[in-house]
N, C-alpha and C positions, 0 to 999 in steps of 0.2 A: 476389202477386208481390212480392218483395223488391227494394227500387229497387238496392241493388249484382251483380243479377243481367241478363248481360250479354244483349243481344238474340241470337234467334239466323238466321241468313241463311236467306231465305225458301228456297229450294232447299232445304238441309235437313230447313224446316220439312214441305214437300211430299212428299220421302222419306221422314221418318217416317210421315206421314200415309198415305202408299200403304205401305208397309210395314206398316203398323198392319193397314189395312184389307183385304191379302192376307193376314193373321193371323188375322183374324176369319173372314175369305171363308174358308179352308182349313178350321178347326172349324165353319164352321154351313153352307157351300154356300149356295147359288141356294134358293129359294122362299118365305121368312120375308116378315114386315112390316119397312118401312121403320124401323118404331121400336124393332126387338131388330138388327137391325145398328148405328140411330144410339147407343145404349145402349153396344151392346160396344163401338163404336167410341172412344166417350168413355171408357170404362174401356182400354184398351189405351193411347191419350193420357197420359190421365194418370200413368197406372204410367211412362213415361218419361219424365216431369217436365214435357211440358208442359201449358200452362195453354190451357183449354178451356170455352167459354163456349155451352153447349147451348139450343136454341130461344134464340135472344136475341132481343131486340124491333128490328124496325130500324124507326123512322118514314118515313114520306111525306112529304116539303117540298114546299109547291107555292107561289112566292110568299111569303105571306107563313099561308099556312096550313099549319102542322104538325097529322099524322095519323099519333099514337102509335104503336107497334103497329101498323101499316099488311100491317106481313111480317115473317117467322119466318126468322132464318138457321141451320137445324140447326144448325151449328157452326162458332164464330168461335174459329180456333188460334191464340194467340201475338198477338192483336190486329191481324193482318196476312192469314189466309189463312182463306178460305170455303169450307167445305165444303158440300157440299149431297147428301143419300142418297137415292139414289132403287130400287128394286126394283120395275122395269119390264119388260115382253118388250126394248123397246128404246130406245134414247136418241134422240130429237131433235131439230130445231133449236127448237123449243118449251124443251124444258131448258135449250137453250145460254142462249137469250133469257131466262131467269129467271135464270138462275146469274149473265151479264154484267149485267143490271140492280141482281142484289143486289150485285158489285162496285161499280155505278156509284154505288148507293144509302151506300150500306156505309165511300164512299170507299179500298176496300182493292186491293190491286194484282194477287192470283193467286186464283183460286178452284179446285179441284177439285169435277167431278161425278163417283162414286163410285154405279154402276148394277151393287148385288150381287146381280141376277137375272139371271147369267150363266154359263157352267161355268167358266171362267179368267177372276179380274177382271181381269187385263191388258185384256181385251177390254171393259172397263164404265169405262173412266176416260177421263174429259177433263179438261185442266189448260187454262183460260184466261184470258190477261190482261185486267186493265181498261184499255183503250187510252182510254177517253172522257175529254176534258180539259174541266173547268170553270173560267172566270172565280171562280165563286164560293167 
């Protein structure tokens, strides 16, 4: 990423992102594996210039112990928004609670879950903020 390239406003970022991914949802449909949606999804990404950071390693702080690679965030857009792929019968609060943790972890402020095992992905998206405030 080029440092005179200007950030761009997480809204947007999340419209591309659901945009992207009703791109992808319309050519492949509902019943694939998580990893040929997370794939196309990165390829759609990037063809629009943004910057896409796939499986990235997010550590575990505990204290004073860090654990590498503790969790895997499918996909970090723009260094600000998580996405997470899931291709399930149905989403819930189980999801929610991993997708809000990798925010909390992740320190990032919106995340999308993106569940392409559905007939209209309108109906597989959730967009949540990290409302958790740390001292640290």
């Amino acid at each position: 990423m080029s440092e005179d390239r200007r950030p761009i406003p997480i809204n947007a970022i999340t419209d591309q992102v659901i945009g992207a991914a009703i791109q992808v949802h319309r050519e492949l449909g509902p019943g694939l594996l998580e990893s040929a949606y997370e794939a196309c999804l990165v390829y759609e990404l990037t063809e629009q210039g943004l910057v896409v950071e796939q499986q990235k390693p997010l550590p575990l702080r505990y204290r004073s112990l860090v654990i590498d690679g503790a969790y895997r965030l499918d996909l970090l857009v723009e260094g600000v928004v998580v996405v997470e792929v899931k291709a399930v019968e149905k989403l819930s609060a189980l999801h929610d609670a991993q997708l809000l943790s990798y925010l909390r972890l992740a320190k990032c402020p919106i995340g999308l879950l993106l569940n392409f095992n559905v007939v209209v992905l309108t109906q597989g998206i959730r967009r949540l903020a990290n409302n958790y405030r740390s001292d640290s």
